[in-house]
C-alpha positions as CSV (number, residue, x, y, z in Angstrom):
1,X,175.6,-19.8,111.9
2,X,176.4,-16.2,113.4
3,X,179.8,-14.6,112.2
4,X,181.1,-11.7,114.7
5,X,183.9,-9.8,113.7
6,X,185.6,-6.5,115.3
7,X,188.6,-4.3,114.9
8,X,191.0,-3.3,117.2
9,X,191.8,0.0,117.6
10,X,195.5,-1.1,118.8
11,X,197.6,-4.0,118.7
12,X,196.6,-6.3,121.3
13,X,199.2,-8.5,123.0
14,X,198.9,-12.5,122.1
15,X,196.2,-12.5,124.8
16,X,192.6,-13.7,123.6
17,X,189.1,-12.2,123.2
18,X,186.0,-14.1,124.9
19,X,183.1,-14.6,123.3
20,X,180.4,-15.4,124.8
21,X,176.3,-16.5,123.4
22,X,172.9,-15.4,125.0
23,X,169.6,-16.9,124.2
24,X,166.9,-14.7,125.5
25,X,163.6,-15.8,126.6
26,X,161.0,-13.5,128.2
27,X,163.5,-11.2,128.8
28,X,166.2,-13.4,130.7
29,X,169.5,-14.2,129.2
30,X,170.8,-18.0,129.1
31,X,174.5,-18.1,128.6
32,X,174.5,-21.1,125.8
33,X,178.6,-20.4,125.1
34,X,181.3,-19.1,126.1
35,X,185.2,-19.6,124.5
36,X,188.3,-17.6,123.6
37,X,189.9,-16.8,120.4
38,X,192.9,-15.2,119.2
39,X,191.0,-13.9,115.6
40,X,189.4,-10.5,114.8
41,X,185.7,-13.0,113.9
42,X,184.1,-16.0,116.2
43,X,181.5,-18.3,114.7
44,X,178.5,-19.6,116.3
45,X,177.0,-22.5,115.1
46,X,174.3,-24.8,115.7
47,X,171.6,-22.2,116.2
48,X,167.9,-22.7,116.5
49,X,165.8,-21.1,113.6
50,X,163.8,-17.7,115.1
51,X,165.2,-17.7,117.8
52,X,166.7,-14.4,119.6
53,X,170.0,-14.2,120.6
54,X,172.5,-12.0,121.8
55,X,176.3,-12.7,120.9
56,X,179.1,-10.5,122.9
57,X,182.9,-10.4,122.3
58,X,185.3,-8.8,125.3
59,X,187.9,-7.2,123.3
60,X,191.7,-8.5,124.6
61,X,194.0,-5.8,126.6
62,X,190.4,-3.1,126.0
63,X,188.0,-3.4,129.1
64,X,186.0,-3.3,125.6
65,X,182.4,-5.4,126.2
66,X,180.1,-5.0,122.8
67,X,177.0,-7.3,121.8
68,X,174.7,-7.7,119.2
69,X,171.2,-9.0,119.7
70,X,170.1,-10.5,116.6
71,X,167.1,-13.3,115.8
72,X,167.9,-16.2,113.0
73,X,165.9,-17.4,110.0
74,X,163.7,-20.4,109.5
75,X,167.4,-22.1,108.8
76,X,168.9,-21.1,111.9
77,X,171.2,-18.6,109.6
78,X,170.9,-15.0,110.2
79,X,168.6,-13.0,107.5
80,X,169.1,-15.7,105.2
81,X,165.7,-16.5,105.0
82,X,164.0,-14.3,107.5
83,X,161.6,-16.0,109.9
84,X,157.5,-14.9,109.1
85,X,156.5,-13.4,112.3
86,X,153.4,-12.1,113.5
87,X,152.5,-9.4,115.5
88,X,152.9,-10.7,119.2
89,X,156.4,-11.8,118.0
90,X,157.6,-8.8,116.3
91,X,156.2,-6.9,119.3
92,X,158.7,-9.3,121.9
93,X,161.3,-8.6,119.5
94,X,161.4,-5.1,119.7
95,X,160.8,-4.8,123.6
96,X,163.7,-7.6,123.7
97,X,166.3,-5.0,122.0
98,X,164.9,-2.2,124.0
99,X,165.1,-4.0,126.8
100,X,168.9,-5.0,125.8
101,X,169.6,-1.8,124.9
102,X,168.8,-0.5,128.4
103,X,170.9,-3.3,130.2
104,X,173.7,-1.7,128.5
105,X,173.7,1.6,129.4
């Protein structure tokens, strides 16, 4: 499970915020979810254990667009229990978030 929460700046009207979930392989983005939700916090649920993900919330009445990349444990909770990965995986991690954090800009 993946909680997301955010503040708005201003009050928004009674419109909702989209979330949406990425799973990344090899550097492409899968789009697993996507919903609405009138809350500050989404949850994701029913993730795979070390496995990266991105998770993204549009901000209602904002043109605001933020994600997170993040990779869950062995229990498919993030940092719980942190997955035991090796080189070649910590490796793809890190070009993963570089490569996300390009995207972005």
């Amino acid at each position: 499970m993946l909680l997301v929460s955010w503040v708005k700046n201003r009050p928004t009207s009674s419109s909702s915020h989209t979330t949406t979930l990425y799973h990344t392989v090899l550097g492409s983005y899968k789009t697993l979810s996507m919903d609405t939700t009138k809350d500050n916090h989404y949850r994701f649920t029913a993730l795979d254990s070390c496995s990266p993900y991105v998770a993204c919330v549009e901000i209602a009445g904002t043109h605001s667009f933020t994600c997170l990349p993040t990779i869950t444990g062995m229990d498919g909770w993030i940092i719980r229990h942190p997955c035991m990965m090796d080189d070649k995986q910590s490796q793809f991690m890190k070009i993963l978030i570089q490569r996300f954090l390009t995207y972005l800009q």
